[in-house]
C-alpha positions as CSV (number, residue, x, y, z in Angstrom):
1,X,16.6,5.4,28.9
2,X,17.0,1.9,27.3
3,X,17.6,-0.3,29.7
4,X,18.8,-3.7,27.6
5,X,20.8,-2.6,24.1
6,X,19.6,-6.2,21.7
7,X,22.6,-7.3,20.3
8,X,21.4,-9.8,17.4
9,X,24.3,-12.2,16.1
10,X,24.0,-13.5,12.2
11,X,25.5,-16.3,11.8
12,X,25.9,-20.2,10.0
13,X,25.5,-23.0,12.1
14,X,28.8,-25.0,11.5
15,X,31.3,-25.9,13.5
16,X,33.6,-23.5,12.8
17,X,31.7,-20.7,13.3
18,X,29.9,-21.7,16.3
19,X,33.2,-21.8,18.1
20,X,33.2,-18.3,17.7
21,X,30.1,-17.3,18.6
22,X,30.3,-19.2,21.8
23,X,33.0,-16.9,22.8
24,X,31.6,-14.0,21.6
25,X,28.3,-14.5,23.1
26,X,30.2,-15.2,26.4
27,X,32.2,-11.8,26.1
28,X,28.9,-9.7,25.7
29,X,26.9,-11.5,28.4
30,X,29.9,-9.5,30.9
31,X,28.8,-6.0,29.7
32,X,25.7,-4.8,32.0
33,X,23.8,-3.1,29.1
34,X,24.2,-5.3,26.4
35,X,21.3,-8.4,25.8
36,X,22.4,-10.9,23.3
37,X,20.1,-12.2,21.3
38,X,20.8,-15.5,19.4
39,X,18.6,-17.7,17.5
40,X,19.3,-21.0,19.6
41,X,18.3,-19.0,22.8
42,X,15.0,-17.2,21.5
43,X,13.4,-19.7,18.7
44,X,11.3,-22.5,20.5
45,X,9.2,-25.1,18.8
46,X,6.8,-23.9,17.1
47,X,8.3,-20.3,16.6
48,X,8.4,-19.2,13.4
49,X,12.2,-19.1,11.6
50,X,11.3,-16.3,9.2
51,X,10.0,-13.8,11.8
52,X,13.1,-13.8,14.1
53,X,15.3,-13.4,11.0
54,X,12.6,-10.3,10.1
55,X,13.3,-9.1,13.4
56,X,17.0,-9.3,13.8
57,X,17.1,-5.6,11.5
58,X,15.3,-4.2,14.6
59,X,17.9,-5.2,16.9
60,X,20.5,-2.4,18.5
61,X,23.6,-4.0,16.5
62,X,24.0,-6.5,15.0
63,X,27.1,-8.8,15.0
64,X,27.8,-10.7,11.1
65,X,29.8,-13.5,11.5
66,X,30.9,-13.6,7.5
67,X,32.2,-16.9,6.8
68,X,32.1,-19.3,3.3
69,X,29.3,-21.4,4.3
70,X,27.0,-18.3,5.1
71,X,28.0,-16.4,2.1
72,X,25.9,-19.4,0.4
73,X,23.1,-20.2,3.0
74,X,20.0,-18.9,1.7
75,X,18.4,-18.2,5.2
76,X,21.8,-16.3,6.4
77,X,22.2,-14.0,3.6
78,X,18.2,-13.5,3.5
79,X,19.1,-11.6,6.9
80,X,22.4,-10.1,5.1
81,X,20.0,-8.9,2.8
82,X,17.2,-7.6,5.4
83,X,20.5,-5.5,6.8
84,X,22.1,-4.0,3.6
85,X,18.8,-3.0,1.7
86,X,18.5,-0.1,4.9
87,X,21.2,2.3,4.9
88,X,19.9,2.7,8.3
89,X,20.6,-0.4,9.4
90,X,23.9,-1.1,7.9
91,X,25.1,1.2,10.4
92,X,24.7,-0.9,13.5
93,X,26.4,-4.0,11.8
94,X,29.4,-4.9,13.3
95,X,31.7,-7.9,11.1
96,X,33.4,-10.6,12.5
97,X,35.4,-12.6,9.6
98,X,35.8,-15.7,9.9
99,X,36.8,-15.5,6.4
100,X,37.8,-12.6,4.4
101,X,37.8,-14.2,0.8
102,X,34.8,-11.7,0.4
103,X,37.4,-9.1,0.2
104,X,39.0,-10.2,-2.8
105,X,37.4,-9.8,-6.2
106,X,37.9,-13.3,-8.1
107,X,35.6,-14.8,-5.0
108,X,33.5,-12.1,-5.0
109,X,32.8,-12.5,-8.9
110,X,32.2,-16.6,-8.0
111,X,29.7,-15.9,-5.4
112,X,27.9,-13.8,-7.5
113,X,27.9,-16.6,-10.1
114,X,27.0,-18.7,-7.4
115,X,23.9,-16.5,-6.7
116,X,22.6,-16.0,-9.9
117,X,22.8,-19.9,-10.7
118,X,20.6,-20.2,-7.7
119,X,17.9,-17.7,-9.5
120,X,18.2,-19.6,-13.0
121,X,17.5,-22.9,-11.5
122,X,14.6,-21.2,-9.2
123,X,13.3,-19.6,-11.8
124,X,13.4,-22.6,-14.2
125,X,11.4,-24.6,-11.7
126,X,8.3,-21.6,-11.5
127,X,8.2,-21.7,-15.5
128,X,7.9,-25.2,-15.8
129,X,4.7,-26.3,-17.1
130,X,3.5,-29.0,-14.8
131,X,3.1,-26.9,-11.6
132,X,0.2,-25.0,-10.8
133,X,1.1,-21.7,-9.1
134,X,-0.4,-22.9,-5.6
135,X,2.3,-25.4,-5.6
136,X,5.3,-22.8,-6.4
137,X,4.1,-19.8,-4.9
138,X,7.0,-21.4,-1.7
139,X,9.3,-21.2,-4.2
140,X,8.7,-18.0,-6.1
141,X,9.0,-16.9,-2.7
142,X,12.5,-17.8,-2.4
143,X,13.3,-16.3,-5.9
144,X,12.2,-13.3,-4.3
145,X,14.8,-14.0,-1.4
146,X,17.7,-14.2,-4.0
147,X,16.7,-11.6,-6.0
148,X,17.4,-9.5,-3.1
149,X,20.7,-11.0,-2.3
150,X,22.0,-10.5,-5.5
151,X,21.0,-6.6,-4.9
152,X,23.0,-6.4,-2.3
153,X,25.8,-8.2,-3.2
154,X,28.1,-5.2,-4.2
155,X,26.9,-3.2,-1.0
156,X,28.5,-6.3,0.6
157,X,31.4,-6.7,-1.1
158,X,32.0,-3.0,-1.2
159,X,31.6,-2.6,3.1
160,X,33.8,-5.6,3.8
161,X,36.6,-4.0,2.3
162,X,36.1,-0.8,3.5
163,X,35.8,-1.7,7.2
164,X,38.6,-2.1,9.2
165,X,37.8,-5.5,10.8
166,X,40.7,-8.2,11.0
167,X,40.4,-12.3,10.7
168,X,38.6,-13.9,13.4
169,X,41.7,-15.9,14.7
170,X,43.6,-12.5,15.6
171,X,40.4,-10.9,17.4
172,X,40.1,-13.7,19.2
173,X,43.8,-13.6,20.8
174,X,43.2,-10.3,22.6
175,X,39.6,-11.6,24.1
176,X,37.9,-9.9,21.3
177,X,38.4,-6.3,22.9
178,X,38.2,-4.4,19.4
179,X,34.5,-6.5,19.0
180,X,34.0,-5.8,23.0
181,X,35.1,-1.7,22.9
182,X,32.9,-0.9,20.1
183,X,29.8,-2.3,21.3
184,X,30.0,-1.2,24.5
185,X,30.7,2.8,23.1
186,X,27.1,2.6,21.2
187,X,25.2,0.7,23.7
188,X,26.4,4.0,25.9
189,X,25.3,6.1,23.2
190,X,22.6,4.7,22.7
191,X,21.5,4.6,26.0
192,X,22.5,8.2,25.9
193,X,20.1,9.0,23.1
194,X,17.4,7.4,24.5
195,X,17.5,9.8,27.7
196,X,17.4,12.2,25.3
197,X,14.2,11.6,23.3
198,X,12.4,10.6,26.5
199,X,13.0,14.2,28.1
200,X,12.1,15.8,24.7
201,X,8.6,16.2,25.0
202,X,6.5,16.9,21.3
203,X,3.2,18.3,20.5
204,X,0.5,17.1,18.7
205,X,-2.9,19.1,18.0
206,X,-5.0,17.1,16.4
207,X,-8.7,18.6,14.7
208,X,-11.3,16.3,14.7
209,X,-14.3,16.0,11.6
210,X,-16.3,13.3,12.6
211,X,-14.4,11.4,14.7
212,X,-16.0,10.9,18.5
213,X,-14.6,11.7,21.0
214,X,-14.7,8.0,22.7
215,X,-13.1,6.4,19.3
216,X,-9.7,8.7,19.5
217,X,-9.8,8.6,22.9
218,X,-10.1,4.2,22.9
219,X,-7.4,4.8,19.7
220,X,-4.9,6.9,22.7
221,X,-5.7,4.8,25.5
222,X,-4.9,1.6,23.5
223,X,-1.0,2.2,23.3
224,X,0.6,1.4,26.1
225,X,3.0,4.0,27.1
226,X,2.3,6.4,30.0
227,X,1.4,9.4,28.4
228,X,3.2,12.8,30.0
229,X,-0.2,14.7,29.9
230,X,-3.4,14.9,27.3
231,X,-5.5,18.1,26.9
232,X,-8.6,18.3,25.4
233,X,-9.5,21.8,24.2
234,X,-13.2,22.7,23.1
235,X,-14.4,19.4,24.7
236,X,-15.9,19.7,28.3
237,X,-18.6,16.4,28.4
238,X,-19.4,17.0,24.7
239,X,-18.0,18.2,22.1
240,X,-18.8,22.4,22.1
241,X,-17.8,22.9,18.7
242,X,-17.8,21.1,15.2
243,X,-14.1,20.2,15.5
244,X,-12.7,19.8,18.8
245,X,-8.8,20.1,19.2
246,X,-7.0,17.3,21.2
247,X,-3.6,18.2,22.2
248,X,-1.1,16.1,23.5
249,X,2.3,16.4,25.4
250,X,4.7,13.3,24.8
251,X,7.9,11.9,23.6
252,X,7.9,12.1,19.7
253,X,8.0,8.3,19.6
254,X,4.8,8.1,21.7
255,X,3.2,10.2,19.6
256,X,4.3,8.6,16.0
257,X,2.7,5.4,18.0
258,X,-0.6,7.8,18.2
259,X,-0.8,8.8,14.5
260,X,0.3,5.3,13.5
261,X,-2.9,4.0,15.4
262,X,-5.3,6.8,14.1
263,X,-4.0,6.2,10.6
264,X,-5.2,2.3,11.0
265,X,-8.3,3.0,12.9
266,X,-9.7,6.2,11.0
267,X,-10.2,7.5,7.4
268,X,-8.5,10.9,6.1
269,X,-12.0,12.9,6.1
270,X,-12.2,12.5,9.6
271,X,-9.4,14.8,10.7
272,X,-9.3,18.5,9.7
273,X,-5.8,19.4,10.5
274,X,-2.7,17.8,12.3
275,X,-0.2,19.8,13.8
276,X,3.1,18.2,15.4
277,X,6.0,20.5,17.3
278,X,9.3,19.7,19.1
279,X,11.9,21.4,20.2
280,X,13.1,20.9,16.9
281,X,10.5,22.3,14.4
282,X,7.1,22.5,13.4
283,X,4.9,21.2,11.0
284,X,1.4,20.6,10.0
285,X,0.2,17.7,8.2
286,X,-3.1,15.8,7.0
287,X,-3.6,12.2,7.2
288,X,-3.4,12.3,3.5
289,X,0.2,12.6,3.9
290,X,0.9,10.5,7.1
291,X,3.4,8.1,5.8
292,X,6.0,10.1,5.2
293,X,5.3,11.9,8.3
294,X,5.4,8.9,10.5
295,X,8.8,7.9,8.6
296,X,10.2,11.6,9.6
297,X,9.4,11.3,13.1
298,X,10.5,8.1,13.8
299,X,13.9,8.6,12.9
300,X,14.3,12.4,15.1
């Protein structure tokens, strides 16, 4: 079972806005599960800006706090961005409006304006003739950053008017409690869910080619969870036969972590078969076709 639930909060640093977060972060910090996690408390000199905002889609839930100013930040809609091009993800984000205008369409049709005025003048600057591309490759990189906004502009626009999430000013009379309830339910489901996928244990038989014995074993024994139990069948020593089977007994994540190992560490000739069972199904694969396995597994 999970025992922390990350809460990321997205938000612009002004003052307006950080008035809210304050209180919100407050309000979380009282709910057992929950671990807020906030770039002022987790970015340290040195740290790098661009992998926290890379790693806030990971979080549990996420809490927007939607106001003018980070409708038009580049780094605050660069996470917007990260969120809405997942529909995976867009489900754990939870809004806090500080301003609704994004609701209505005339601001809606400015901002995209306002977005794709950024790109022309971006991409003016990486077509001009006296800049060699090592000097704007930092800012074809941003390009890249809006392009993606734009994409997901209308996702944007099209969520915060269907969600039913009120101004800022009137969560924040009742203590936030709306914010407060909702959080706390997934955080309990999740935590429910968790349980469940770590008492639903998965098979994996994997046939080995060429591979030794000692380099799966180093590729098993380098991931850190405690593994439930691993069999070795046709292997006593030495290999007894010209494809030993390894089978192994874990939690399907545990065992995604496996394949996602072998599929760095070995090349597609050297395993004959993969089979992988839960409770669920069963299914055999090759390496050849390990990406979309691993991407089917991870989200059972």
């Amino acid at each position: 079972m999970k025992e922390k639930i990350e809460t990321y909060i997205t938000y612009k640093w002004e003052e307006q806005s950080l008035k809210f977060v304050d209180e919100i972060e407050g309000r979380l910090n009282s709910i057992p599960p929950i671990r807020v996690v906030r770039d002022k408390n987790f970015i340290h000199y040195g740290d790098s800006i661009e992998k926290f905002m890379d790693e806030l889609r990971q979080g549990d839930i996420v809490v927007m706090v939607v106001s003018d100013q980070y409708l038009r930040s580049l780094n605050c809609m660069y996470e917007m961005s990260g969120l809405f091009e997942d529909e995976t993800c867009v489900e754990k984000v939870l809004p806090v409006m500080v301003s609704t205008s994004i609701r209505d369409s005339k601001y809606y049709l400015e901002l995209c304006s306002h977005w794709k005025d950024e790109l022309s003048k971006l991409d003016e600057i990486i077509h001009a003739p006296n800049y060699d591309d090592k000097i704007i490759e930092p800012i074809r990189k941003d390009l890249h950053k809006v392009e993606n906004i734009i994409k997901c502009l209308p996702r944007l626009f099209e969520y915060c008017r269907e969600i039913n999430a009120p101004d800022v000013e009137t969560m924040r009379k009742d203590g936030y409690a709306g914010l407060v309830s909702r959080i706390t339910e997934r955080a309990n489901q999740l935590q429910i869910d968790s349980l469940a996928v770590t008492q639903n244990l998965a098979r994996l038989i994997i046939e080995i080619n060429k591979l030794s014995v000692q380099q799966f074993a180093k590729v098993v024994s380098s991931y850190k969870a405690d593994y439930s139990e691993v069999k070795i069948s046709g292997f006593d020593g030495q290999p007894q036969s010209s494809n030993p089977t390894f089978v192994i007994d874990d939690t399907p994540m545990a065992i995604y972590a496996i394949l996602h190992d072998l599929q760095k560490e070995v090349g597609e000739d050297q395993i004959a078969n993969i089979r992988y069972s839960s409770s669920k199904r069963h299914r055999e694969y090759t390496l050849r076709n390990i990406s979309d396995t691993l991407k089917k597994m991870k989200h059972e």
